[in-house]
N, C-alpha and C positions, 0 to 999 in steps of 0.2 A: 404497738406492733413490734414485732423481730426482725431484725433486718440482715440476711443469709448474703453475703458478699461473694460478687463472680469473682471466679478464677482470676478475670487480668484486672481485678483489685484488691489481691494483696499476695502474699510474698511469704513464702514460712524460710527460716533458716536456721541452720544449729548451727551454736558457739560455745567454747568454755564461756562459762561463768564468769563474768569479771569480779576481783575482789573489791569491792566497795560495799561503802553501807548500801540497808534495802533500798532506803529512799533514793539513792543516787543512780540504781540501776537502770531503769530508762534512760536516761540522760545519757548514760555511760556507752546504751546498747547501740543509740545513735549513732554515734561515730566510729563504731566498733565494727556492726553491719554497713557503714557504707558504700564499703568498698564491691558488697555482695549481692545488695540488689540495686534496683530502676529508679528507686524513691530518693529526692535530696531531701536530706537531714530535714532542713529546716520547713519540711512537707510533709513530716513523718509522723504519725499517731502508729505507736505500737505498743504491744503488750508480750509478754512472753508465759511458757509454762516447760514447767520441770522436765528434762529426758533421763534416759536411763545415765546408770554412771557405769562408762565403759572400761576397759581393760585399764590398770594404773589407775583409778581411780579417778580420773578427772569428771568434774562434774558439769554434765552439757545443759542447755537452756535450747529451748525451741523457740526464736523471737519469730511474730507474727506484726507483720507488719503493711500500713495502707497510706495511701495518699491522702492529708487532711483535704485538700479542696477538694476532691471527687466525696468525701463523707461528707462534708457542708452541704452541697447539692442534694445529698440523697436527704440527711437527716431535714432539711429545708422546705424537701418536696412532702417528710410524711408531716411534718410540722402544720404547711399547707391546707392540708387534709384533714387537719383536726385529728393525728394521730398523734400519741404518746408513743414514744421512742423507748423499748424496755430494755430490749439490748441490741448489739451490731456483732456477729459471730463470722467466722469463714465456714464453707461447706463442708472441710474434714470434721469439723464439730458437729455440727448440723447433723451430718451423717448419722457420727459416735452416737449421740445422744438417740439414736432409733433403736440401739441395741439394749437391751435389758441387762443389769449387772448379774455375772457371771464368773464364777472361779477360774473358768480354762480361757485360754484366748482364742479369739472368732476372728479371721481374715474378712472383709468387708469390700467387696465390686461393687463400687457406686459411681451415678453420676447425675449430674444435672441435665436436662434437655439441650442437646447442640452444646456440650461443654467436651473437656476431658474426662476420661476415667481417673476416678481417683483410688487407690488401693490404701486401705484403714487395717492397721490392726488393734484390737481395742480387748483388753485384758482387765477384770474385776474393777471398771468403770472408768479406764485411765487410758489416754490413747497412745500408746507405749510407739506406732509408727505412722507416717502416713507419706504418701507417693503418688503427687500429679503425674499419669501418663500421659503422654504425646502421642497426636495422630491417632485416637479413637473418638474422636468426637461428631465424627459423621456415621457411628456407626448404627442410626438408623435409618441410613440411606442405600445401608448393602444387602445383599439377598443372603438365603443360607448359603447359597453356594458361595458365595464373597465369602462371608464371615469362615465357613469350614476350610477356606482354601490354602487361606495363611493368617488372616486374622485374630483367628482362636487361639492355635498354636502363640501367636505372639504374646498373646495376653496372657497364655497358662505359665510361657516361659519367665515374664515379668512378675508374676503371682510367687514360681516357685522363688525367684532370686529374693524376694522379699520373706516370703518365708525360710528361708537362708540366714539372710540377715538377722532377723528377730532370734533364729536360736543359734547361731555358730557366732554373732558379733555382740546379741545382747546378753549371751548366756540365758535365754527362755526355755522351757518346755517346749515339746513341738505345738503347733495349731490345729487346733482340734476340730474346727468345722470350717466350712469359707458360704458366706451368704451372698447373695446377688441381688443389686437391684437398680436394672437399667431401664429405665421408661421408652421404651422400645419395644415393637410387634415381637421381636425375634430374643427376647428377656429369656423366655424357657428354655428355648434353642441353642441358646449359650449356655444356661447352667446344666443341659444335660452333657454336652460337647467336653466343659470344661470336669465334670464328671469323670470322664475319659482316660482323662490325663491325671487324675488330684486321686492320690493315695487317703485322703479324708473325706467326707459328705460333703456334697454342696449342694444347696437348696437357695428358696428365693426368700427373700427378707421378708417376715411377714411385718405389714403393719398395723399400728393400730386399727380395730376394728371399724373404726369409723370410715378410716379414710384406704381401706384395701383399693377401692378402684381411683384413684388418687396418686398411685406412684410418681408421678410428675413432677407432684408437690411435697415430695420426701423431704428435703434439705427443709422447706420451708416449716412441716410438720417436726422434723426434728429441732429446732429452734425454739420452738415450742416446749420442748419435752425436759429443757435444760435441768430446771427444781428439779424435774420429779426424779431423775436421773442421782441428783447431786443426793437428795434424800435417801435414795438406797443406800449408796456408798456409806452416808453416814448413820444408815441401821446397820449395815455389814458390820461396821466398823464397830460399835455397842456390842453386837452378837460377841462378836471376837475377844471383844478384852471381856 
């Protein structure tokens, strides 16, 4: 099994780099993030992955970070079950890995049932941004009239500032499409809304064929999809040199 990690466990943060050797980099990122999330140290199972390298050059790391006793639990319970435990991922990954490798970058509105939105930007198979929203996670409990009222607008206004950032702070090209996909009655009704407002296309994330009527189960289908994902990148990469 794949095991897609909710929102309130775990924790993404960005730091410089510490200079230490590899091996010592955990260790190091422990006491480093501290101070910046909920998790004590000596509770921490984390991992990290590369960020852009911003203005002066300093080079950022995205630590990703969970509580070991709540993963004992889970990993415990698929154990139980007579499952194989193949990997433990957060849902921005999860996400990522529904998109197919692509040269231009693709803004990404995603979310889990009854979670937050989460905003992905995800460029030639690397997730260059990603951004837990607050206060949309009941949204499919609002009508269209809710959602057009002020809703929308909220979300288009959080989309552009992220689109902002990705090319006036990381130095990117602009974002070439923006995908949607909320497991939600009103999924269409926001990507035509958000249309409105978005100087690019936005359409709904197709998925794999099997599992179209499945959106539900996106995070979990992506999880899934990691290899196949990892493989393009490394044909791009062949094609290239």
């Amino acid at each position: 099994c794949h095991i897609v990690l909710a929102g309130q466990l775990s924790q993404i943060v960005q730091v410089n780099k510490p200079v230490v050797p590899s091996a010592e980099i955990n260790s190091a990122l422990k006491w480093q993030i501290k101070d910046l999330v909920t998790i004590a140290p000596d509770n921490m199972v984390l991992d990290y992955f590369d960020g852009p390298v911003l203005a002066g050059g300093k080079e950022k790391i995205n630590v990703v970070c969970s509580p070991l006793n709540e993963l004992q639990k889970i990993v415990a319970a698929a154990n139980q079950s007579d499952m194989a435990v193949v990997s433990i991922t957060t849902a921005e990954f999860a996400f990522a890995h529904l998109l197919p490798w692509q040269h231009e970058a693709c803004l990404l509105v995603c979310q889990q049932p009854n979670e937050e939105v989460v905003l992905l930007i995800v460029k030639q198979g690397e997730l260059y941004f990603h951004r837990r929203l607050r206060g949309f996670s009941q949204l499919a409990d609002k009508t269209e009239d809710e959602l057009a009222t002020t809703i929308i607008d909220t979300l288009a206004l959080e989309i552009q500032r992220s689109s902002d950032y990705f090319e006036r702070q990381l130095k990117q090209a602009p974002i070439k499409e923006i995908k949607v996909l909320l497991p939600i009655a009103a999924e269409s009704f926001i990507a035509r809304k958000l249309t409105e407002t978005s100087h690019v296309p936005v359409t709904l994330l197709t998925l794999p064929e099997a599992y179209q009527e499945h959106r539900e189960y996106a995070a979990a289908i992506g999880a899934t999809m990691a290899d196949v994902r990892a493989n393009e990148r490394d044909q791009e990469r062949i094609n290239v040199s």
